[in-house]
C-alpha positions as CSV (number, residue, x, y, z in Angstrom):
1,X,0.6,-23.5,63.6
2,X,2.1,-22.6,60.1
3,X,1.1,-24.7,57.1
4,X,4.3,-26.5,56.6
5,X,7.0,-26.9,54.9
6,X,10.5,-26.5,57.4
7,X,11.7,-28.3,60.4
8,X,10.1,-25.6,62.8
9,X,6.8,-26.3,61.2
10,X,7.0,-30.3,61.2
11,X,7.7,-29.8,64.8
12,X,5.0,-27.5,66.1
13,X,2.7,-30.2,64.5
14,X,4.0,-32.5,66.3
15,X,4.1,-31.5,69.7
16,X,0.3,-30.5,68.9
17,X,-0.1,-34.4,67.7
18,X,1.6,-35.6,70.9
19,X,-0.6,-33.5,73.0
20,X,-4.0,-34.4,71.7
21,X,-2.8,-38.1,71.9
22,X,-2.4,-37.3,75.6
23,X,-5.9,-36.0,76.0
24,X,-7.6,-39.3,74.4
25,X,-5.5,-41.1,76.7
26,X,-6.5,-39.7,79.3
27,X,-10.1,-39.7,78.0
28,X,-10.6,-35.8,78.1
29,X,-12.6,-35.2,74.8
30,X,-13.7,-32.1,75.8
31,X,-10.1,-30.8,75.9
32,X,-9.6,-32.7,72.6
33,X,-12.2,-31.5,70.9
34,X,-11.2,-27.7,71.8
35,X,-8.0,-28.7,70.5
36,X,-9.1,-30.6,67.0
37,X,-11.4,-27.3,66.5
38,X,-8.0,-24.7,67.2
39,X,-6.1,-26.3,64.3
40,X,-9.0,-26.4,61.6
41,X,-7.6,-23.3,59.7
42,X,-4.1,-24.8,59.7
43,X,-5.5,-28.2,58.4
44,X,-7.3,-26.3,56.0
45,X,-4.1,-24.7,54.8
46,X,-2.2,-28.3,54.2
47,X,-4.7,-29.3,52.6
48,X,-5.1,-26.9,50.1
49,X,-1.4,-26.0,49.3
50,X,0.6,-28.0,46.7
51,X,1.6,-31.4,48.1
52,X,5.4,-31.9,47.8
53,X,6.0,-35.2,49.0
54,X,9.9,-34.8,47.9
55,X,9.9,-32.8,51.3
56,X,10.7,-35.0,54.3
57,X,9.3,-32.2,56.3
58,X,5.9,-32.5,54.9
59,X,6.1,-35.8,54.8
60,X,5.9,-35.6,58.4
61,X,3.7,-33.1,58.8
62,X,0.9,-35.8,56.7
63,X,1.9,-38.5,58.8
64,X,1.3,-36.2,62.2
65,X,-2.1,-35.4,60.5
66,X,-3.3,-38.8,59.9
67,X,-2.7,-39.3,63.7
68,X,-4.7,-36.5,64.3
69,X,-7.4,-37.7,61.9
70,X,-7.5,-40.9,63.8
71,X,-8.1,-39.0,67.7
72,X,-10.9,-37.0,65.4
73,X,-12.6,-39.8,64.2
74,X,-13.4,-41.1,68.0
75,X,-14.4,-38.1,69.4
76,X,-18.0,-38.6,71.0
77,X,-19.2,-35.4,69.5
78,X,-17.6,-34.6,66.6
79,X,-17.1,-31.5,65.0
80,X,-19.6,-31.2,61.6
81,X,-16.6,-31.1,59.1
82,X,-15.1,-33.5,60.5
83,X,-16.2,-35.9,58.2
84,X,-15.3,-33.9,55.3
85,X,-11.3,-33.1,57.0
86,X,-10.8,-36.9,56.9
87,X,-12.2,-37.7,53.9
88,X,-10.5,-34.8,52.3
89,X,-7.0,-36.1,53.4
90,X,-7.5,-39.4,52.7
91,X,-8.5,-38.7,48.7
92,X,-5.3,-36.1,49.1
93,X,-3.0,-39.3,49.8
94,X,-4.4,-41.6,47.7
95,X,-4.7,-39.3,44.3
96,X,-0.8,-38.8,44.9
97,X,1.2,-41.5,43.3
98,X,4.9,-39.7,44.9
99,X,2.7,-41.1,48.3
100,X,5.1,-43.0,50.7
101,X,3.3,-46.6,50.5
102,X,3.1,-46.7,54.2
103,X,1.0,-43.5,54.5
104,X,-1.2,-44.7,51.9
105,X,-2.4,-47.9,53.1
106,X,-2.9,-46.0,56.5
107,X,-5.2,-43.5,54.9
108,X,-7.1,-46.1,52.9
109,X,-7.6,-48.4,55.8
110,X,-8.8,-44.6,58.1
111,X,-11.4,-44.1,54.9
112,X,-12.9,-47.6,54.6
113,X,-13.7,-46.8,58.6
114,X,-14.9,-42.9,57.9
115,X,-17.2,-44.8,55.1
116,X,-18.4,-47.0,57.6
117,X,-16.5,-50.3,55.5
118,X,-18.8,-49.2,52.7
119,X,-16.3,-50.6,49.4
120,X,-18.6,-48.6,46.8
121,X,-18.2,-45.5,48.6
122,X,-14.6,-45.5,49.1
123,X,-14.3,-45.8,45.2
124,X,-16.7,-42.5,44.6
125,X,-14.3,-40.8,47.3
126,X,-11.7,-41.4,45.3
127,X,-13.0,-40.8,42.2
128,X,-15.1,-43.4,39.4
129,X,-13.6,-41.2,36.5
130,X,-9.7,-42.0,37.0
131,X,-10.7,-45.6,35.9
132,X,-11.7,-44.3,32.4
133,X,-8.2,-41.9,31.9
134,X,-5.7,-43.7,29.3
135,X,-4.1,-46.3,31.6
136,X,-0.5,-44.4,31.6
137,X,-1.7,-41.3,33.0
138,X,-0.8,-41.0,36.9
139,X,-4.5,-41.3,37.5
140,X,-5.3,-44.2,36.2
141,X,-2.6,-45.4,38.0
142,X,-3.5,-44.7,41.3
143,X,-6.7,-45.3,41.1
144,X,-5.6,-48.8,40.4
145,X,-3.6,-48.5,43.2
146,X,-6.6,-47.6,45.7
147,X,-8.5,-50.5,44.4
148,X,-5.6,-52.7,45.1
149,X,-5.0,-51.0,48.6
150,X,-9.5,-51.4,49.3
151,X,-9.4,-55.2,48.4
152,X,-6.3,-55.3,51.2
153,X,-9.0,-53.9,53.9
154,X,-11.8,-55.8,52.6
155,X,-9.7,-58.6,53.7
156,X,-12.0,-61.1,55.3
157,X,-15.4,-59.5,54.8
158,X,-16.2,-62.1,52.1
159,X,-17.5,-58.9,49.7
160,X,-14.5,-59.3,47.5
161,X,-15.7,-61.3,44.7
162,X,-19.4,-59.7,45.1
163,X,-17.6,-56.4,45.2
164,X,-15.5,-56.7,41.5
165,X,-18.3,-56.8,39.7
166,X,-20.0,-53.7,40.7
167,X,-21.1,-51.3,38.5
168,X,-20.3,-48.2,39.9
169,X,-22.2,-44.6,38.7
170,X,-21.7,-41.4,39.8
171,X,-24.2,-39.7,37.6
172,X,-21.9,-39.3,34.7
173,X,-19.5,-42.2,34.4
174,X,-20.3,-45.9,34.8
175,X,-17.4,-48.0,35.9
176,X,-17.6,-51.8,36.0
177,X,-14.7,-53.3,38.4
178,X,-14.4,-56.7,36.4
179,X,-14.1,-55.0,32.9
180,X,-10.9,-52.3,35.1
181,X,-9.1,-56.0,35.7
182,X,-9.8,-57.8,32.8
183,X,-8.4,-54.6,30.8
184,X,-5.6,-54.4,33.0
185,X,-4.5,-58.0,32.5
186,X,-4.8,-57.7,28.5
187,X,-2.9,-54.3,28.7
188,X,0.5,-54.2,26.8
189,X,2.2,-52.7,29.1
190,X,3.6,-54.9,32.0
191,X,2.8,-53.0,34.7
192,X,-0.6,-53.2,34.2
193,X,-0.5,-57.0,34.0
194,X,1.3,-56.6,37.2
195,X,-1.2,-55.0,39.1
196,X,-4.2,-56.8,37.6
197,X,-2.5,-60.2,38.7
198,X,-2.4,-58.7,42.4
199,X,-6.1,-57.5,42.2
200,X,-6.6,-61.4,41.5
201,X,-4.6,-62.3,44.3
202,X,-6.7,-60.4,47.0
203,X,-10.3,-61.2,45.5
204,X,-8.9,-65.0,45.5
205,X,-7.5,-64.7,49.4
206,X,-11.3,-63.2,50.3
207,X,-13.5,-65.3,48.3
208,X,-15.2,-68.9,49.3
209,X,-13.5,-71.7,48.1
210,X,-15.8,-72.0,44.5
211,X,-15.0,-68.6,43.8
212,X,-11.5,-68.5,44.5
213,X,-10.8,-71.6,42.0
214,X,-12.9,-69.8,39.4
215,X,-10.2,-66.7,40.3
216,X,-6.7,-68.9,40.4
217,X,-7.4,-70.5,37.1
218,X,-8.0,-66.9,35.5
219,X,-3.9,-66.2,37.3
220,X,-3.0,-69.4,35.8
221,X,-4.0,-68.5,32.2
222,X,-2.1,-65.7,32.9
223,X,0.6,-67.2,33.6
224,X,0.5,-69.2,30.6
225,X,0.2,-66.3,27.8
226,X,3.0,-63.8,29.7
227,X,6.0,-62.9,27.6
228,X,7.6,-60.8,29.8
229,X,10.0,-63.0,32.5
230,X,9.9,-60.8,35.6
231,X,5.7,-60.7,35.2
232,X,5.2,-64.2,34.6
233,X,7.5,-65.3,37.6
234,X,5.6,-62.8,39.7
235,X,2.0,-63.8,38.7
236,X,3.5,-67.5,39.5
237,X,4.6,-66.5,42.4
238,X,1.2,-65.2,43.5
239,X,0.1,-68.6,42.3
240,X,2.6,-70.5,45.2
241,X,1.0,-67.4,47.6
242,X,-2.3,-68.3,47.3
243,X,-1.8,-72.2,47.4
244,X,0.3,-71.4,50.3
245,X,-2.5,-69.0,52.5
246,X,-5.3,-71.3,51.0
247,X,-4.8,-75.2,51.3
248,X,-8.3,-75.9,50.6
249,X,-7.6,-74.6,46.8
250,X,-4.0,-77.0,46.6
251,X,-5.2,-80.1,44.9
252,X,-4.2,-82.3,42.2
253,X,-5.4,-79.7,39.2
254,X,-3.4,-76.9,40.8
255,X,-0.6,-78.8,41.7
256,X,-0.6,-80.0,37.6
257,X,-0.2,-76.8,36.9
258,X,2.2,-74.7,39.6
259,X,4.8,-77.5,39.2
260,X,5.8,-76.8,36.0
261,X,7.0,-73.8,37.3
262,X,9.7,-76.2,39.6
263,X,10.6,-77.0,36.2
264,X,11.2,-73.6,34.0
265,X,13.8,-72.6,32.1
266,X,13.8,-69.4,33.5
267,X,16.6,-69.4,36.6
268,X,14.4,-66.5,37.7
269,X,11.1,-68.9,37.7
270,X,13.3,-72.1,39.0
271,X,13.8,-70.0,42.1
272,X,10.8,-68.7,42.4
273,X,9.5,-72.0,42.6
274,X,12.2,-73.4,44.9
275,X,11.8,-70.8,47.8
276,X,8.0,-71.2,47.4
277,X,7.7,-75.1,47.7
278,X,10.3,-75.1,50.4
279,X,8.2,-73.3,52.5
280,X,5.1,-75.4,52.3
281,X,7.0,-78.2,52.8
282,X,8.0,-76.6,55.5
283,X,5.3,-75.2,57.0
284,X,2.8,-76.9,59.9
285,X,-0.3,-78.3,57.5
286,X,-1.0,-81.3,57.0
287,X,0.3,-82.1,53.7
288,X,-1.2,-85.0,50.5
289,X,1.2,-87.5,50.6
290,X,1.1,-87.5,46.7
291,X,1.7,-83.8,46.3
292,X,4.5,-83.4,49.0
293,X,6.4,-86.2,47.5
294,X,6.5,-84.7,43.9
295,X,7.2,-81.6,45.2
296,X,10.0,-82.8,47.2
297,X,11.6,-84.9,44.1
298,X,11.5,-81.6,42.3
299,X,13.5,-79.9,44.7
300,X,16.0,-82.8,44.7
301,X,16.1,-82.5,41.1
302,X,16.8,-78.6,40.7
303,X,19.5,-79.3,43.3
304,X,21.4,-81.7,41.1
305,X,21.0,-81.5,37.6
306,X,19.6,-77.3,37.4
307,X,22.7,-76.2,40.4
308,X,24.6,-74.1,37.9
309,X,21.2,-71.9,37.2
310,X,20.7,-71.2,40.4
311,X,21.9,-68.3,42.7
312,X,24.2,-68.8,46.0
313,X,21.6,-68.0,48.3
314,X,19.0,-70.3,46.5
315,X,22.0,-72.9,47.0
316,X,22.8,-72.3,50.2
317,X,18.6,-72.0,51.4
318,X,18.2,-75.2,49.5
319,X,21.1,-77.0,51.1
320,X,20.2,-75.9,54.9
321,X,16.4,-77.5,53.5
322,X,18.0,-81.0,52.8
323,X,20.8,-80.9,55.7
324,X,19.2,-79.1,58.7
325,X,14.8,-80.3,58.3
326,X,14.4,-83.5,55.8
327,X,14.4,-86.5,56.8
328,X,12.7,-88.4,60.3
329,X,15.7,-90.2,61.4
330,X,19.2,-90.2,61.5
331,X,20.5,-92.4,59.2
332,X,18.2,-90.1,56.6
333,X,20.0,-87.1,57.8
334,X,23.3,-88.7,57.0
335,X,21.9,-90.2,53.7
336,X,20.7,-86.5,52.7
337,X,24.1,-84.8,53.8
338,X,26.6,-87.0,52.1
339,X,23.9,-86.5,49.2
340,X,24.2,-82.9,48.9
341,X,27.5,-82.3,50.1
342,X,29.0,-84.1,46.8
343,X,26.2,-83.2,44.4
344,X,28.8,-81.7,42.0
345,X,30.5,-85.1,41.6
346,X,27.1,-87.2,41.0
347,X,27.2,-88.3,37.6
348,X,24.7,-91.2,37.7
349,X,20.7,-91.5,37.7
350,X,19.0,-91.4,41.3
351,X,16.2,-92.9,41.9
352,X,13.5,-91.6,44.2
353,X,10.7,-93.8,46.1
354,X,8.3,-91.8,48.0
355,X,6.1,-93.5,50.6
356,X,3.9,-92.6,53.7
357,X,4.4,-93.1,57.1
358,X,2.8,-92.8,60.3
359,X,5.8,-90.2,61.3
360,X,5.5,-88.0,58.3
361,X,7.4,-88.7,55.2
362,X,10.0,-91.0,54.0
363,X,12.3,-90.2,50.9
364,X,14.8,-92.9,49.9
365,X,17.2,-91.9,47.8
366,X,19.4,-94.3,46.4
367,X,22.4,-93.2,44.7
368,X,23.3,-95.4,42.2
369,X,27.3,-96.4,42.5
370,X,28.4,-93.3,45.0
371,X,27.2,-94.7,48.2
């Protein structure tokens, strides 16, 4: 096997790929093992040429290696560099920000295993230094990236907010995690903002309930000092994410402060907002009476009076809401339809009564003069 590069290459690795899969299905390690140990000089040769991830061909070739790092790393006996193969591909993947994004979370997911789900170690594997280059170097950049991609695996370990605020040495440089975000969300250049928001996102989706409010009211002060439209609607729409994935954290203070949101004068917000609050109205949870009817009046209110700012498929989502899933009876359905069918020749005020009932909720709406 030839270290890459052409179509002959991409498929010699593989049919070798293919055929060591077929060993550990069969459960033949020895066979495997002869066959992991046959192709060590060839993986030694991808590893150490120039990656060129503009080539499809290599591109393969990577992907057909990360299978093959996966057979290595359940081999009974494995080879003694074995270890240091996987780890080596894994930082090759990760430092490379022309990466497909697939590949990469695959081979930060296969480290956080070879590091036994060890989060400090995956960050000295990847390099402590990259954290301290000038935040617009390609670096600093992925190195940001790889934190990102570790919180993703950490998912559900509970480490998360423990893990941030790590100091981490590595004899020569001393990286603290909290001061990487907190730099990142102050940065000037959007980007950054953008990433430190999502590094809020997953401590917030892996941390108890205390920590995460401590965590979503940092997102919301960030929210409330961007000046740049397409990063504020995003870190509000990590916002409607996590209130989304974590109900225990949607109360009256967090509902305060998302629905303004419903209520932007950004079209790009307003839509945001709509698609997000749809769906947990939407969605199977049990919902508080007082925060489902707001948010529902809010949606009937864009619909009316903010129609003109929003895109067709905002319109057309939002209709389907109203026609095809509100309302408990059928006289409601009918009330709801005519409503939004001839919403471009309401003129006058509505007035909207919410109330609870033992089948879900009720909205009258009662339009003054057109019905």
């Amino acid at each position: 096997m030839e270290k890459g590069g052409g179509a002959v290459d991409a498929k010699q690795w593989e049919l070798m790929t293919l055929y060591m899969e077929t060993l550990h299905k069969k459960g033949d390690l020895t066979d495997l093992t002869a066959c992991a140990t046959s192709i060590n000089d060839a993986l030694e040769r991808v590893l150490g040429q120039t990656p060129n991830w503009a080539n499809m061909y290599y591109v393969t070739i990577m992907r057909c290696m990360y299978r093959q790092m996966i057979l290595r790393m359940t081999l009974n006996a494995p080879l003694q560099s074995d270890g240091d193969i996987v780890v080596r591909f894994c930082r090759l993947v990760l430092r490379e920000g022309s990466c497909p994004p697939s590949l990469r979370s695959q081979a930060m997911s296969l480290l956080y295993d070879a590091c036994a789900s060890c989060a400090s170690r995956v960050m000295h594997v990847l390099g402590v230094d990259s954290f301290q280059r000038n935040e617009s170097t390609a670096e600093f950049s992925c190195a940001c990236r790889g934190l990102d991609e570790l919180l993703s695996c950490m998912a559900g370990s509970g480490k998360s907010f423990e893990f941030i605020y790590t100091s981490l040495d590595n004899g020569t440089t001393s990286v603290r995690l909290a001061d990487v975000v907190n730099d990142l969300l102050s940065s000037g250049l959007s980007k950054s903002r953008t990433m430190g928001s999502s590094l809020l996102f997953r401590i917030i989706l892996d941390s108890t309930q205390a920590q995460a409010s401590k965590v979503l009211g940092v997102l919301f002060d960030c929210a409330d000092v961007e000046v740049d439209a397409r990063v504020h609607a995003h870190v509000l729409g990590l916002v409607w994410e996590v209130l989304d994935l974590r109900r225990d954290l949607l109360d009256d203070n967090s509902w305060s402060a998302v629905s303004t949101s419903l209520r932007h004068p950004s079209p790009l917000v307003t839509s945001m907002a709509a698609y997000s609050a749809m769906r947990l109205l939407l969605c199977d949870a049990k919902h508080d009476s007082k925060i489902a009817g707001s948010m529902l009046g809010d949606l009937v209110t864009i619909y009316v009076h903010h129609s003109l700012s929003l895109t067709q498929p905002v319109l057309q989502l939002m209709f389907q809401f109203f026609h095809d899933h509100y309302g408990a009876t059928h006289s409601q359905s009918l009330i709801v339809s005519h409503y939004v069918l001839y919403r471009n020749q309401l003129v006058r005020a509505i007035y909207i009564d919410t109330f609870t009932t033992l089948g879900g909720f009720i909205i009258n709406i009662i339009l003054l003069g057109c019905l």
